[in-house]
LUMKE-897640 format. One record per residue: residue in three letters; x, y, z of N, C-alpha, C in turn. Coordinates in steps of 0.05 Angstrom, whole numbers, plus 5000, padded with zeros to 4 digits. Atoms other than C-alpha are relative to their C-alpha. Example, Ala and Ser with C-alpha at 12.3 -4.5 7.8 and 13.67 -1.06 7.14 Angstrom:
BEGIN
ALA501849765000524649105156501850245000 SER498449764999527349795143498550225014 
This chain:
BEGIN
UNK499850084972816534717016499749705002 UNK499950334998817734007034498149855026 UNK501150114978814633517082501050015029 UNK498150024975820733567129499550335017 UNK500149794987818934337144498250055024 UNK501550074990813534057179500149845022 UNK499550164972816533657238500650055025 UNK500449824974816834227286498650214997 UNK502849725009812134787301501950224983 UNK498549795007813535467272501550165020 UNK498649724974816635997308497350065018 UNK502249944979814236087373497949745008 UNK501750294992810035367365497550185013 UNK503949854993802935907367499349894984 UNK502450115025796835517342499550224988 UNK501249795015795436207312501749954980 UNK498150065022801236027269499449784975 UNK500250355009799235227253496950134988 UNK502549945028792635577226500250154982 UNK499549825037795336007173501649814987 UNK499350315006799135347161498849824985 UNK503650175018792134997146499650184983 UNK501149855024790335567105500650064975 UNK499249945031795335507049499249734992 UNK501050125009792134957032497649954993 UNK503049955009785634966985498049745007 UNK501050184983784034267009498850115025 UNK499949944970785334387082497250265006 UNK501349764990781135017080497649904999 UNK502350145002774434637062498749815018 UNK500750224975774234167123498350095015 UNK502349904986768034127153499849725020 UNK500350224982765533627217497849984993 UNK502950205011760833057199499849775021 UNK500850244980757932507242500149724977 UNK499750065022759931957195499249635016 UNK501250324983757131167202501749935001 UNK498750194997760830637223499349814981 UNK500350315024758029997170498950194980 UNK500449945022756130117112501150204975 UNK499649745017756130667055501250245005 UNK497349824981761031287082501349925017 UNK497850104980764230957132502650044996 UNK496449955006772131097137500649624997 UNK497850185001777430617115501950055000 UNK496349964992784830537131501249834977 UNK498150315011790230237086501750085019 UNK497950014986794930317144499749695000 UNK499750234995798329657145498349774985 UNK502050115013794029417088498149865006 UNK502250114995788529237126498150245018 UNK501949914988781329497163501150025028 UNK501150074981781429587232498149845002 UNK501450254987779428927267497350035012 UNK502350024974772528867300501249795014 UNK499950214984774828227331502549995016 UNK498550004990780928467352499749955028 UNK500649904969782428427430500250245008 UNK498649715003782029067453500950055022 UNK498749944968785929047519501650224999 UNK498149634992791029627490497750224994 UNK501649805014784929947473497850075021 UNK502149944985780729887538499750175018 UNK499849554982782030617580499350024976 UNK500449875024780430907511496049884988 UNK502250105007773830447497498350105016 UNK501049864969771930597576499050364994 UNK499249745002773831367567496750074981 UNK502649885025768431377493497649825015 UNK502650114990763330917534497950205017 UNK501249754981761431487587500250314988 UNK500549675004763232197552499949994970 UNK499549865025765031987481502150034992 UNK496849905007770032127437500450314996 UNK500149784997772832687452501250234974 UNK499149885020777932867390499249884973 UNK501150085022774932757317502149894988 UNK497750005020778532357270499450124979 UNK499349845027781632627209499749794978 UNK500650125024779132417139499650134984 UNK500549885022779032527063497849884984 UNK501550155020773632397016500350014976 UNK499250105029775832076951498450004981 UNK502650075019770732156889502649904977 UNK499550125032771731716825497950104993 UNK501449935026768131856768498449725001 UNK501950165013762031436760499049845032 UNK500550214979762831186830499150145029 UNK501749894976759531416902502850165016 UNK498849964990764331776943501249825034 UNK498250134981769731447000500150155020 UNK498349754990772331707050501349835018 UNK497550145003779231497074501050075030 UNK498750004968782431537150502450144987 UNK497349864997788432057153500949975028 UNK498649954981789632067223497549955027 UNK502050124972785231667291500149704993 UNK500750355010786330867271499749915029 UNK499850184966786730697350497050165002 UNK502349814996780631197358497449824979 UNK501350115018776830857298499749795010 UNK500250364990778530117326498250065021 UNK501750054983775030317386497349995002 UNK502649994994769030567362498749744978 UNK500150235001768430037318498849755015 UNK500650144974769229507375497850095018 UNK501150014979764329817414496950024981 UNK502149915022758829957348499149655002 UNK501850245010758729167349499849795023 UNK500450094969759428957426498350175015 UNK501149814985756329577454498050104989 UNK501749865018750529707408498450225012 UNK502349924985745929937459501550365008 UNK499649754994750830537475499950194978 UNK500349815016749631167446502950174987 UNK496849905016756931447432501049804983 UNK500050155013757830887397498549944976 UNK501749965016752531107344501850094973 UNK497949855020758031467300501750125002 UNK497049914992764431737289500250274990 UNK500049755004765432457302502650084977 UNK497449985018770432647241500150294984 UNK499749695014773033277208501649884972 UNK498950045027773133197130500550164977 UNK499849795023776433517073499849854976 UNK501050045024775933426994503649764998 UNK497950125009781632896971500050014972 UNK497250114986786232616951501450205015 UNK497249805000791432996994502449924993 UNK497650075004798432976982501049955032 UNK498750044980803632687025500250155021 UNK499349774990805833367046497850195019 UNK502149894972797933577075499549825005 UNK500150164968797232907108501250105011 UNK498349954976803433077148499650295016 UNK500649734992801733827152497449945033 UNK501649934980795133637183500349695024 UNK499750104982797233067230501350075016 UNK499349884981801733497256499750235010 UNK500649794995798034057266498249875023 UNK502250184976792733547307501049975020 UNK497250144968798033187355500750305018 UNK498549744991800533977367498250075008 UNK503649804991792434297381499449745023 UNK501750144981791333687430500250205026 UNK499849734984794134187475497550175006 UNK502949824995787634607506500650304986 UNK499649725012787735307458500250205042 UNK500549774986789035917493498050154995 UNK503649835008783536497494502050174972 UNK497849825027788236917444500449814976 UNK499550215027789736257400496549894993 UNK501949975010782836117402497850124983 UNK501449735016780236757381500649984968 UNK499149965026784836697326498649834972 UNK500950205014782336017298496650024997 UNK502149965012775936237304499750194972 UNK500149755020776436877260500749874979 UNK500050195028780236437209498049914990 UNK502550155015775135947198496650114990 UNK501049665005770636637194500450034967 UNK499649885033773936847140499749804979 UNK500750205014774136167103497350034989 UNK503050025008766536127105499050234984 UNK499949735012766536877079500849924972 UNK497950085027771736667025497049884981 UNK501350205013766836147003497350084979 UNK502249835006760436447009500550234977 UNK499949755008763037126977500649934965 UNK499450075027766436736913497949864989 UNK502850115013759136376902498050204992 UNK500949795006756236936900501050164976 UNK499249825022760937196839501150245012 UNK498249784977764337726896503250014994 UNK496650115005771937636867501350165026 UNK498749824980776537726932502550034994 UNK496849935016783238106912501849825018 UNK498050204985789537666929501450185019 UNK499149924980791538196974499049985025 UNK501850064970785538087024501949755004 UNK499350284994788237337024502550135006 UNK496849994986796137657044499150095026 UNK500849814972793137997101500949855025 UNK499750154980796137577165498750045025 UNK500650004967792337857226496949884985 UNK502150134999785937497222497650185006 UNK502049814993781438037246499950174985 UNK499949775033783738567190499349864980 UNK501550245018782537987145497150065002 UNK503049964996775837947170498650224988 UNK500649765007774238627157500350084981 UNK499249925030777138737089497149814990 UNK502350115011772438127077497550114998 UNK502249974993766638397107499150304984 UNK500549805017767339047072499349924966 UNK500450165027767638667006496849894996 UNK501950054996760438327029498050174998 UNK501549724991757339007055496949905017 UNK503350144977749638877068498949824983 UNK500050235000749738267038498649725005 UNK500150164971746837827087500449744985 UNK499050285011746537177038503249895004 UNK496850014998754137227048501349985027 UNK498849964975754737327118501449745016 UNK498850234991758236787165500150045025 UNK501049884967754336787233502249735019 UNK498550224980757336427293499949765000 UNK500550305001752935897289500649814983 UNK499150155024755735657224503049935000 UNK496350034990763835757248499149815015 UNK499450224975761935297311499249724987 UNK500750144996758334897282502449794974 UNK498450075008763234787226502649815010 UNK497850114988769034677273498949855022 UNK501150204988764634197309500750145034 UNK500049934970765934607381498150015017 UNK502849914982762434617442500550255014 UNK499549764985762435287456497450214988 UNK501949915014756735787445500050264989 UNK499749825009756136377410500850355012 UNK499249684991756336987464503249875011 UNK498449944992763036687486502350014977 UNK497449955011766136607419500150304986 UNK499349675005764237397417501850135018 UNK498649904981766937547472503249955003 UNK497950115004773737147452500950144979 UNK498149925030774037487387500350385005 UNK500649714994772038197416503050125018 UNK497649974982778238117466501850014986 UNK498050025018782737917406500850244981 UNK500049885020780638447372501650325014 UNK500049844976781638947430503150085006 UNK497849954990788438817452502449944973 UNK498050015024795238877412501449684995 UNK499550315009797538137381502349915020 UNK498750014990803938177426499049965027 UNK501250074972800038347497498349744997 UNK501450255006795137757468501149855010 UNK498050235003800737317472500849965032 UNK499050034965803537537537497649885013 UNK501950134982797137437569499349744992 UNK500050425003796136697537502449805017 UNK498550144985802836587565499549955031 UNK500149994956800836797643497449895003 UNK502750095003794436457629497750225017 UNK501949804984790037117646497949904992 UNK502850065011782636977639498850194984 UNK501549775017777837247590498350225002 UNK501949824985773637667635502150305006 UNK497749855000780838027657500650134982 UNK499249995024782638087588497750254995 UNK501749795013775838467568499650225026 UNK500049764989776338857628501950274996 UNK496349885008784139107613499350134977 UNK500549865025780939257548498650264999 UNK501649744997776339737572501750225017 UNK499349794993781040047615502350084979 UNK498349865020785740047563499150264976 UNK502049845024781040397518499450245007 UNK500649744988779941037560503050115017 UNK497449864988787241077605501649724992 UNK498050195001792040687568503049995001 UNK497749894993798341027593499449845027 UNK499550114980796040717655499649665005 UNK499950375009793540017624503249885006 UNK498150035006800539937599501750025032 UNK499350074981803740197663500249685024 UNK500150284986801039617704499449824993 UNK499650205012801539107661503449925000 UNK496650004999808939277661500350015018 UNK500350054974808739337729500949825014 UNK500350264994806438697751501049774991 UNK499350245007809738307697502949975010 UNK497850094983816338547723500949935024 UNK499950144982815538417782498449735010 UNK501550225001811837787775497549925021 UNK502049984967806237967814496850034978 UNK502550025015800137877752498049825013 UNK501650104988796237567800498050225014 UNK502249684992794038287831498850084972 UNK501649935028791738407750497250025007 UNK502549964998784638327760498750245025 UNK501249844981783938687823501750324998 UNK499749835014787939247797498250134973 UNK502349895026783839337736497950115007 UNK502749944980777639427784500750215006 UNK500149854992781039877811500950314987 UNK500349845023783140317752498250174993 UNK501749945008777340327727497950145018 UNK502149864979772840557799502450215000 UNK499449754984778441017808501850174984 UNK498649855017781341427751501250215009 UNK498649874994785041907786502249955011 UNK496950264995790141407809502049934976 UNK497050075014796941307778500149665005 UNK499050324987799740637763500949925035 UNK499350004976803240607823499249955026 UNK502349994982797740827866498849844993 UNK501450145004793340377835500549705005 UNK498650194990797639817846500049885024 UNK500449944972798639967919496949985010 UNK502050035000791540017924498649675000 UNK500050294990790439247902501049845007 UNK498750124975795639017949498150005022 UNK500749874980791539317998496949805004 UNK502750134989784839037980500849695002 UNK499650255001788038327963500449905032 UNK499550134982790838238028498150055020 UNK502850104981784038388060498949914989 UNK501750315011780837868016501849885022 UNK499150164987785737438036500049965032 UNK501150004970784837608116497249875013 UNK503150114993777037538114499949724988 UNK499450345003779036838082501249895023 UNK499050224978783236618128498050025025 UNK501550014973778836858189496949785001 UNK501950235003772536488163500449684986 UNK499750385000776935788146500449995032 UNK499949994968779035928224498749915013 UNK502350064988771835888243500049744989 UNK501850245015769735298193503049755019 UNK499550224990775334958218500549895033 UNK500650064967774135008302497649864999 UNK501450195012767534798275500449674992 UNK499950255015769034238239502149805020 UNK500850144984773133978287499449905029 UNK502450094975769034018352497649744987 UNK502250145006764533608305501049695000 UNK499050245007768933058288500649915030 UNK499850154971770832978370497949905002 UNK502850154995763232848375499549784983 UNK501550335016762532288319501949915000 UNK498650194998769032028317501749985021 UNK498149954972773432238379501649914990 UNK496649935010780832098367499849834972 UNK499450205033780431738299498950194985 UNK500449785019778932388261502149864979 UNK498150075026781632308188501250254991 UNK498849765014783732898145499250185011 UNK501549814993783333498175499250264989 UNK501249875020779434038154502450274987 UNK496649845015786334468139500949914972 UNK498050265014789333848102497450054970 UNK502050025027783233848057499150254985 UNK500449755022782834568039502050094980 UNK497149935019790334548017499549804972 UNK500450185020788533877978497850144974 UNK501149875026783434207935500350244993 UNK499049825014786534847921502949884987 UNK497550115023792534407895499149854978 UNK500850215026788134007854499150174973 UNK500749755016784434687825502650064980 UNK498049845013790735087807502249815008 UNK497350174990797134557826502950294986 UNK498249845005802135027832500750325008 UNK500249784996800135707847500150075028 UNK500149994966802336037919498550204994 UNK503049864997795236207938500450025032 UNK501849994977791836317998497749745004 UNK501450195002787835658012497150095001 UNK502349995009780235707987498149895015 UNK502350164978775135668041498349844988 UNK500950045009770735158038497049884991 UNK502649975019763734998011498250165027 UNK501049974981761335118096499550375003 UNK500549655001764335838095500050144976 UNK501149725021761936118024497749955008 UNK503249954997755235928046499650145035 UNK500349844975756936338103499650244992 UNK500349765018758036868064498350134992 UNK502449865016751336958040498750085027 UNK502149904974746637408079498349835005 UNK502950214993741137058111498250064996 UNK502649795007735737548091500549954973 UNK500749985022737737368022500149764995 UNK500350335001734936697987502050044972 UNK498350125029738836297937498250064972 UNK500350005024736336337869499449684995 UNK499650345008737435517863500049865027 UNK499950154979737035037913502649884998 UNK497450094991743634847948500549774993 UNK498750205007747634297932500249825021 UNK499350154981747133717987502550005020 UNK497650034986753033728037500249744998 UNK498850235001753033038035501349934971 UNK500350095032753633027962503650174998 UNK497349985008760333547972501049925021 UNK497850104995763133208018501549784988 UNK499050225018763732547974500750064983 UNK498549935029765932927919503450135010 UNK497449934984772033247973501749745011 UNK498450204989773132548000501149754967 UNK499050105035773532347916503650115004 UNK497549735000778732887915502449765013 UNK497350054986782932707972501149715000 UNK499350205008783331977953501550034982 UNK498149895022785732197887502550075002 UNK497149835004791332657909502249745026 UNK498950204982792832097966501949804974 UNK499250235026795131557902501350214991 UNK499349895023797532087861502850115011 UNK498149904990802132367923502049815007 UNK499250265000803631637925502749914981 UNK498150015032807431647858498249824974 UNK500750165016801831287819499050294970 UNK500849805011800031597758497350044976 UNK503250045012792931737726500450014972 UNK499350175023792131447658498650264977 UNK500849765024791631897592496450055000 UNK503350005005783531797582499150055022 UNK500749954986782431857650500450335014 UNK499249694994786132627661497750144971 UNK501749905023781532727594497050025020 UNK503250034987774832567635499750135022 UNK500049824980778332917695500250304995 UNK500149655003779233627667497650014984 UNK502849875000772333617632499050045022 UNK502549934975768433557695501750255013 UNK498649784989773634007725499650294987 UNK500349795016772334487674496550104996 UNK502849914997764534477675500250065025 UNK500749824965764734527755501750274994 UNK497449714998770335107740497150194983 UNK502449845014763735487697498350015019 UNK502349974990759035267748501550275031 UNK499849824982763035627803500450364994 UNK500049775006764636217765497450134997 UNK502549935010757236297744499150055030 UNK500949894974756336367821501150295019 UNK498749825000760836957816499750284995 UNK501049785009759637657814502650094985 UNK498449895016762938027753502250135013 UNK497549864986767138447795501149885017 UNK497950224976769837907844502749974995 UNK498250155001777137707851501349925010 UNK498050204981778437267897500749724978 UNK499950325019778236687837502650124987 UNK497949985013782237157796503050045009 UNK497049934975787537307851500549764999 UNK498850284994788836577862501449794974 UNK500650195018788936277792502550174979 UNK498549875013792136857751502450044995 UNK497049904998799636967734501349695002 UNK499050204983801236327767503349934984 UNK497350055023806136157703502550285007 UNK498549715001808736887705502349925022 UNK498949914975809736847786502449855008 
């Protein structure tokens, strides 16, 4: 196989693909994440262009990107090999981050005082590679900047699973037959391995050793719960559902009802996808499962039924919040009101999901309407003053953006983390069986 086989994804362009990709390579498979210095003794070097990255360069094409690692960090590791000679200390060599490297660099000897600027997060394997796995793994990188799906995730976890298995099991003197290694689903893999191990435990390959391997921030009950789902559903529905972006809570629910009535799983999954309506998925599933004497059909009908009384008791309590809101604004501002409170519930359900025909998402006034009054919070509330400057953040944003201006690579990086921790913090305020989040968010691609 040549280097050129490598300049488009595989079939289909699934990271579940681009990691059995990494895996024919005995290099590639060994890569582990290291926090590696900037001066001195390990430090990376580049011969791109036969020289170091500059400290003294200017870094004006480099300052969104310097900004960006000043406040969160770098976010993607560079890629590197480490070179041993004989007699001599080990190297280690830049494959793929030289703009990423210049920055932290530049900021290790202007910015001392900052802490992301302490070292460079990097994922290293054994060198020399050949031509053929540089290119493999630079273009497997450029291709994963992409956010995993929960299905491609699952997958890449289990791989690097088995790897550590592999490792462990052949130190041990465990020989694994070359047919475990043909095995392509990643989870039968696993299992052939693990049978090979038995009770073992020196051999085993806990979570905390995959994450911490693949340098993720993710913690251990969710990459069970990622691999439990993968393992659950058939590699094809996997897929579908990565495509309609279903969530993973959906996913392990579908699994359970799949697992006891899967004449009727199947049904409404087929269902909904033909008629492009996987947005009732979650609240169907609920209702499957409370009501097993229901037919697809019926069950279907059924979360039509409850959806569009979510959606009613939504709209009736934005109704209120917004006669409320503005009788209030006549009193402080009388005719020079700004956005009104309509305008700003559409603006941040377009910012949430952009794209999805929802029902607009009441907001922060009437979920805390929602709660009984006889029952206390758990946490102390979040300031109203505090969300409305985070709503009047917002609607600035989408104001410029509806403008035609357009927000800069490092900056949509720093905007979907926070977007993505608040997206945990609201779900965590969520009861398991809710789905007014999953009604709104779900299918959207499909619909």
């Amino acid at each position: 196989m040549t280097s050129t086989s490598f300049e488009a994804p595989p079939d289909g362009g699934s990271m579940i693909r681009l990691t059995e990709i990494l895996h024919r390579s005995v290099k590639l498979r060994q890569r582990r994440f290291e926090m590696l210095p900037l001066r001195g003794q390990g430090a990376p070097f580049t011969e791109l262009h036969a020289r170091n990255p500059s400290d003294t360069l200017p870094p004006s094409e480099l300052a969104d990107l310097i900004s960006s690692m000043s406040v969160i960090g770098l976010l993607e590791p560079v890629l590197a090999e480490e070179i041993v000679v004989d007699g001599k200390a080990p190297t280690i060599r830049l494959v793929t981050g030289e703009r990423r490297l210049r920055a932290m660099r530049w900021g290790a000897v202007n910015r001392p005082e900052n802490p992301h600027f302490q070292a460079l997060p990097a994922v290293v394997c054994p060198g020399p590679l050949s031509e053929e796995e540089r290119h493999m793994w630079r273009f497997v990188e450029n291709f994963a900047r992409e956010p995993l799906r929960p299905g491609e995730q699952a997958a890449a976890l289990l791989y690097q699973r088995c790897a550590i298995l592999v490792g462990k099991l052949l130190k041990a003197g465990k020989p694994v037959p070359q047919e475990v290694y043909a095995i392509p689903d990643p989870a039968e893999r696993f299992l052939a391995l693990e049978k090979i191990r038995g009770t073992d435990t020196s051999c085993a390959a806990p979570w905390s050793e995959v994450l911490d391997r693949l340098g993720l921030q993710l913690n251990e009950r969710k990459a069970g719960e990622l691999v439990r789902a993968f393992r659950a559903l058939p590699r094809d529905l996997t897929e579908e559902m990565d495509e309609a972006a279903i969530r993973l809570n959906t996913r392990i629910r579908f699994a359970e009802l799949r697992n006891g009535r899967a004449q009727a799983a199947e049904g409404i999954w087929a269902a909904l996808k033909s008629s492009k309506r996987l947005h009732l998925l979650p609240t169907a599933v609920n209702v499957g499962l409370e009501e097993p004497e229901l037919g697809p059909e019926e069950i279907i009908t059924e979360a039509e039924e409850r959806q569009e009384a979510a959606n009613a008791g939504r709209r009736a309590k934005l109704s209120r919040v917004l006669t409320h809101a503005e009788d209030q604004e006549e009193t402080d501002e009388g005719d020079d009101a700004g956005v009104s409170a309509a305008a700003a519930a559409d603006e941040v359900a377009e910012i949430a999901e952009p794209g999805c025909p929802v029902q607009p998402a009441a907001p922060a006034e009437a979920a805390a309407e929602a709660v009984p009054a006889d029952v206390a919070p758990s946490r102390p509330a979040v300031e109203s003053n505090t969300i409305r400057a985070a709503l009047d953040g917002i609607r600035g944003l989408l104001a410029e953006v509806r403008a035609g201006k357009e927000i800069a690579r490092y900056d949509r990086g720093s905007l979907r983390l926070a977007l993505r921790e608040l997206h945990d913090h609201l779900e965590g305020a969520t009861a398991d069986g809710a789905t007014d989040h999953d009604a709104t968010t779900e299918g959207s691609k499909a619909a």
